[in-house]
N, C-alpha and C positions, 0 to 999 in steps of 0.2 A: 627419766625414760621418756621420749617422744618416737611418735611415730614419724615417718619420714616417706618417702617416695621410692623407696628399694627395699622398708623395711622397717627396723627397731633401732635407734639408733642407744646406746645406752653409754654414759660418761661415769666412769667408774669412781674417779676423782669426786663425784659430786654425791655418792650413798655412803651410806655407814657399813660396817664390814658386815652388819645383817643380810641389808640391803643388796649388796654386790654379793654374798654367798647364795643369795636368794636367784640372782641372776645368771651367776655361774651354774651353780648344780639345781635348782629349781625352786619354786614356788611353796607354800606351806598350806595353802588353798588354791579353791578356781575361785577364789575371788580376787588375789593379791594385786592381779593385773589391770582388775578395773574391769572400765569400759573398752580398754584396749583392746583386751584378747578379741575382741568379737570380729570373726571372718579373719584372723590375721593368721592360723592353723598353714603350718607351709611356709613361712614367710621367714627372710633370713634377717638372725640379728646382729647388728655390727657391735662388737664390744670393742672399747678402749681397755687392754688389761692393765693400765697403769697400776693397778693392788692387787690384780688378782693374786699376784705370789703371796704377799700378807693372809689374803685370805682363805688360801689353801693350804696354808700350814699351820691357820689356825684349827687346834682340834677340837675346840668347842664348836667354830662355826662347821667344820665337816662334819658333828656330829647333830649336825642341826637338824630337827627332826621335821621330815618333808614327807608328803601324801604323792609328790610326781615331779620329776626333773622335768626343768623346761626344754630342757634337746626332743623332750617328749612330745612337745608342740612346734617347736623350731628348728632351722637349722640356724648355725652360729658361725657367724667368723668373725676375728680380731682386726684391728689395727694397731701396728704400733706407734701410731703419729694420725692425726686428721689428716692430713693431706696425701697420706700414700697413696689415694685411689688416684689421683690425679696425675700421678707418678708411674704409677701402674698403668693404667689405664691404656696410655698410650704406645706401651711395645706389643708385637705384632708375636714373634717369638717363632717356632718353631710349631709344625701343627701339634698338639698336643695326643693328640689320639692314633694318628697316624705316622708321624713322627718316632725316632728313636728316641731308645731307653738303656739306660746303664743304670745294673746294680751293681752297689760295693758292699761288702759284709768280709767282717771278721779277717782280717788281716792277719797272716802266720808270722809275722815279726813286727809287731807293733812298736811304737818311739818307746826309747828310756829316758826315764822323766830324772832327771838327777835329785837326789836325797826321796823320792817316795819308791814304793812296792813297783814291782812291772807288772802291767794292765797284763788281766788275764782274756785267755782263748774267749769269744762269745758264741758256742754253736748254734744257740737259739736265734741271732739273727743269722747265721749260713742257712739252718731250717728257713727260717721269714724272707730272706730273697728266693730261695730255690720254688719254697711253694708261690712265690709272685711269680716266675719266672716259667712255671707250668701253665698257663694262662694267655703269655706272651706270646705273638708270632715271632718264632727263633730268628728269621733272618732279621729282625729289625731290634732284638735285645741283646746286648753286651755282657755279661754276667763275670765280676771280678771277684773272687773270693781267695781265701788262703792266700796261695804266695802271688796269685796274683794281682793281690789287693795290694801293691806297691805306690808309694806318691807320683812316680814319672810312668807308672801305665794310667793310673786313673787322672791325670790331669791331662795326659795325650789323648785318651779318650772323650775326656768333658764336650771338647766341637760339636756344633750342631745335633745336641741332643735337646729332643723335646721334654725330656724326665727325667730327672738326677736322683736316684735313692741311697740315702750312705746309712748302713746296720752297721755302726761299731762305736767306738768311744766316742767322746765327743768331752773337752775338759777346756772350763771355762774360766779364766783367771782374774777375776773381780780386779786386782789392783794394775793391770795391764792385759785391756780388752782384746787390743789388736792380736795377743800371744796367744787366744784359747783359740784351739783348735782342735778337728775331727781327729782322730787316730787312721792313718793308713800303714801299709809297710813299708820299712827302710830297705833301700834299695842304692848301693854304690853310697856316693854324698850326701843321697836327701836322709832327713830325720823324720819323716815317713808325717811331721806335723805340719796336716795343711792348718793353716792359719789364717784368722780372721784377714790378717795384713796378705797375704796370697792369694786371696778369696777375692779382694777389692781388687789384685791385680788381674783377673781373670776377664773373660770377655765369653759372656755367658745368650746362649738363644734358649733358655731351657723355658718352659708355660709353669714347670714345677721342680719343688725340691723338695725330699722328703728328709728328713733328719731325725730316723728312727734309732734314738742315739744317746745315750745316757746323759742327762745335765744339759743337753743342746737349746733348749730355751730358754735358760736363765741366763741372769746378766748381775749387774751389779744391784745390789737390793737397797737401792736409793731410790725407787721411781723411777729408773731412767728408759726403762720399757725393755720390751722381749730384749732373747739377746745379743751380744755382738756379732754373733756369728750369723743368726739371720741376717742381721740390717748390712752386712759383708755379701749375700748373698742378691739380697734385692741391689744393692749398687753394682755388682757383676753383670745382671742384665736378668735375673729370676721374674717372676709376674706374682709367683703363689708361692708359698711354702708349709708345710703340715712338719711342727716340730713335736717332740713329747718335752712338756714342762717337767720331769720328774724320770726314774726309773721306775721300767713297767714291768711287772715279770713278760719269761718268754710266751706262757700258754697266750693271753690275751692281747699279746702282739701281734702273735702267729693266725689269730684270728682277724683281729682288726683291719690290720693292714692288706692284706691280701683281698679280703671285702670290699674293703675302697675301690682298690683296683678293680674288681670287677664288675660294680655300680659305675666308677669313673669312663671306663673304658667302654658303656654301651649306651652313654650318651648326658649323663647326668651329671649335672654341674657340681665342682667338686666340694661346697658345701654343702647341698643335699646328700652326695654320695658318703661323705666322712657320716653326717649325720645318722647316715642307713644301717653303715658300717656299727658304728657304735651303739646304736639301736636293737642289731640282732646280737651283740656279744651284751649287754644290758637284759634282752630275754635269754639267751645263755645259760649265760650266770644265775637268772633268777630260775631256772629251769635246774641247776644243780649237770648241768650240761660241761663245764669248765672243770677238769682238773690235775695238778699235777703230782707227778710219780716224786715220790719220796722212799727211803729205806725203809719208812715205818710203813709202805704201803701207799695207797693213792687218798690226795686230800682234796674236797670239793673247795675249789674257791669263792669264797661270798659276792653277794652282791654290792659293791664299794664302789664310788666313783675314783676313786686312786687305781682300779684296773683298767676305765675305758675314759678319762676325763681330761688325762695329759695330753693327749693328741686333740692340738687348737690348729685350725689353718689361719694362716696371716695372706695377706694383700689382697689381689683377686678373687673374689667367691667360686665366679665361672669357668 
């Protein structure tokens, strides 16, 4: 861990799976940090997740027993490579705040996957874009859901959008990357699978991409860094992207995300605003504030970073 001139810069490659859980979800003391911590309160950390995946699915290290997460002190964003800021850095995009917005959720005829089950309905993200979409100034947001969630409406749509949000599957093929792709609707010819290889074909102004999306983070568990489907999206022309490493239930989706949005949208740069975000669903939860409706009655959700820890932003912070 070194200090840097924007911040923290942390090489995940280079700690022990202690070390990097300590980084990931927090600290075991105020002391772990050193001398560092002092004045840095605010200040954004760049993680490399090259292991993060290892390290959150280790269950010893998730149940590593911690006095305070470091999101508690910082905000966080990732790289999936040293060099992307460099890469980033330099597109202009679309204005971000002012700018249009399309949301896509839940698709009424999603792809058939040959030889597995068919992807089921997801109401919980139609819930998570509608409640985003109360917030929006309507002339400037798109809103595709149900059967409008088709691959030739929502890629006719993609142009000059300054925020792309996709709430649906998202299925990621370790042994042929190019092939994972988001779940939309089939509509005539298409097979409703946008695909990492379609993604690269795209020509993108967007400042961001959200991929609130089952599995949309991961990639092949070699090292090889977040996943295909991001690194598909930053070559399109993306600057940011906020993926979930993991499936999230809906209750602490339907919070998070819609948060972001309205920290984002009033001027705060988007890893402080994620940071916020998942800061009041963290008091939430510890509040007994969180929960969901079941046949047995209603269940309080605990306080777990597997509710609010999957959502990492990649590229741009600002």
């Amino acid at each position: 861990m070194k200090t840097t001139a924007n911040g923290l810069s942390v090489n995940f490659s280079s700690l022990s799976q202690e070390e990097a859980a300590a980084v990931t979800f927090g600290v075991t003391s105020s002391d772990d940090l050193g001398e560092q911590q002092t004045g840095l309160a605010g200040m954004v950390i760049k993680v490399n997740p090259h292991t993060v995946d290892q390290v959150v699915h280790d269950e010893g290290i998730m149940r590593h027993e911690l006095t305070h997460y470091l999101l508690e002190r910082y905000a966080i964003h990732s790289l999936t490579a040293g060099a992307m800021l460099e890469y980033t850095k330099t597109r202009s995009g679309a204005n971000p705040r002012s700018g249009s917005i399309l949301l896509v959720a839940d698709p009424a005829q999603p792809p058939k996957i040959a030889g597995e089950p068919p992807l089921p309905r997801l109401p919980g993200a139609n819930t998570e874009v509608r409640e985003i979409a109360k917030f929006l100034p309507a002339a400037r947001t798109m809103l595709l859901a149900d059967a409008a969630a088709t691959e030739p409406k929502v890629l006719a749509a993609t142009a000059n959008r300054s925020v792309l949000h996709f709430a649906t599957h998202a299925i990621v093929r370790d042994a042929d990357p190019l092939s994972s792709f988001l779940a939309l609707g089939r509509e005539g010819a298409a097979s409703g699978q946008l695909t990492a290889q379609k993604i690269y074909d795209l020509r993108l102004d967007a400042n961001l991409v959200v991929l609130s999306a089952c599995r949309s983070g991961e990639g092949v568990p070699n090292g090889d860094g977040i996943a295909a489907l991001a690194r598909a999206f930053f070559y399109a022309g993306t600057s940011s992207l906020i993926v979930s490493l993991w499936d999230i239930a809906d209750e602490p989706s339907n919070r998070l995300l819609p948060a972001f949005y309205r920290e984002w949208l009033k001027g705060t740069d988007k890893a402080r605003a994620l940071r916020a975000a998942q800061l009041q669903l963290i008091a939430d939860l510890r509040a007994g504030r969180v929960k969901v409706s079941t046949p047995a009655g209603d269940i309080v959700v605990p306080e777990d970073p597997a509710f609010w820890a999957g959502f990492v932003l990649l590229g741009e912070p600002d």
